[in-house]
C-alpha positions as CSV (number, residue, x, y, z in Angstrom):
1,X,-12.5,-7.3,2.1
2,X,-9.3,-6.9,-0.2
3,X,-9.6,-6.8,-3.6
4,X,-6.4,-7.6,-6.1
5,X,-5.9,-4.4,-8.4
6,X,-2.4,-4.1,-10.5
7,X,-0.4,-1.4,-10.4
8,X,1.3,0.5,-13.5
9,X,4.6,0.1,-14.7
10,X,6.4,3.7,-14.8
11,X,9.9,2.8,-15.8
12,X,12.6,2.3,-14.9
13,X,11.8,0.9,-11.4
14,X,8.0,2.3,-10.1
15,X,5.0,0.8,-10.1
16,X,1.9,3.1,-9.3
17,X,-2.2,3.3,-9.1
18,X,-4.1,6.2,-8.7
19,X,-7.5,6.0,-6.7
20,X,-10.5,9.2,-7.3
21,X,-12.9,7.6,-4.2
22,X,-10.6,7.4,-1.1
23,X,-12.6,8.4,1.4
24,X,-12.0,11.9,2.7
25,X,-10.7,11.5,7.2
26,X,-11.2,7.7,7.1
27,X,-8.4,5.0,7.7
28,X,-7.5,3.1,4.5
29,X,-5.8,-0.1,5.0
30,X,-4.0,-2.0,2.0
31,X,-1.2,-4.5,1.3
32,X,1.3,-4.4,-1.9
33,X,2.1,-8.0,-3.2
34,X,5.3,-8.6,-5.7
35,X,7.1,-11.8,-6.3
36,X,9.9,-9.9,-5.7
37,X,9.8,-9.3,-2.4
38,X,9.5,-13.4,-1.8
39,X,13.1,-13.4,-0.2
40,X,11.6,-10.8,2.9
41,X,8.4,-12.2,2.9
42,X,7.5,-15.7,2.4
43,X,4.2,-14.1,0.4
44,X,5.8,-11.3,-1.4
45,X,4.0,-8.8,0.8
46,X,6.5,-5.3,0.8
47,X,7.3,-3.7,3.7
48,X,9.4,-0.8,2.3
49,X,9.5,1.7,-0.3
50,X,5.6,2.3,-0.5
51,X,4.6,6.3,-0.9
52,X,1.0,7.7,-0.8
53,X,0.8,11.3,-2.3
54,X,4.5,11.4,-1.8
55,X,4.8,10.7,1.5
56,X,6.6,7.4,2.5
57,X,4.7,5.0,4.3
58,X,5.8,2.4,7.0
59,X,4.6,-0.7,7.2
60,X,2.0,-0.3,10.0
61,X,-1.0,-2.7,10.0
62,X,-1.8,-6.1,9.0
63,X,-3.9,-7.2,6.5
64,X,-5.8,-10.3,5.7
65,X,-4.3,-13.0,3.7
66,X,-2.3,-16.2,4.6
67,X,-2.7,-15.2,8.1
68,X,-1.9,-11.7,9.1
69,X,0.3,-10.0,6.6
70,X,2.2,-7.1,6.4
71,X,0.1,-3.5,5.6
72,X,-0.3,-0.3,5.3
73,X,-2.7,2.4,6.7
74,X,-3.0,6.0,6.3
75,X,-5.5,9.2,6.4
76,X,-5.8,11.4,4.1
77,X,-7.3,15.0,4.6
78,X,-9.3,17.0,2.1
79,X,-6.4,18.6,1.5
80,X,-4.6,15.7,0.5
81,X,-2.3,15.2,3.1
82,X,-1.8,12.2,4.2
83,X,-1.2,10.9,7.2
84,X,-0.1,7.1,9.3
């Protein structure tokens, strides 16, 4: 189940959240929403421009919603890599 968590404002244009209980070798899957984005996506779901630990994710996985929507999945390693 999904749960709806804002992000930060970091001007000028980022938004960001930081998680401490990601699990460690375990796909994460997760979906950014902005109104924003209305005019790619007729529920604001992005599909570009999302990072995890500085590494640039593609959209990869759908996600529950209005149907299936647009999503993101990664690994990441004790190390903090992370991984698609």
């Amino acid at each position: 189940m999904f749960a709806a968590i804002p992000l930060t404002a970091v001007p000028p244009d980022r938004y960001e959240i930081t998680f401490n209980d990601v699990p460690i070798e375990a796909r994460m899957s997760f979906r950014v929403n902005d109104q924003n984005f209305c005019d790619e996506n007729p529920t604001g779901a992005v599909t570009r421009n999302v990072f995890a630990n500085d590494v640039e994710l593609r959209q990869n996985t759908t996600t529950p919603g209005n149907g299936d929507e647009p999503g993101y999945s990664f690994v990441l390693a004790a190390n903090g890599r992370v991984t698609q």
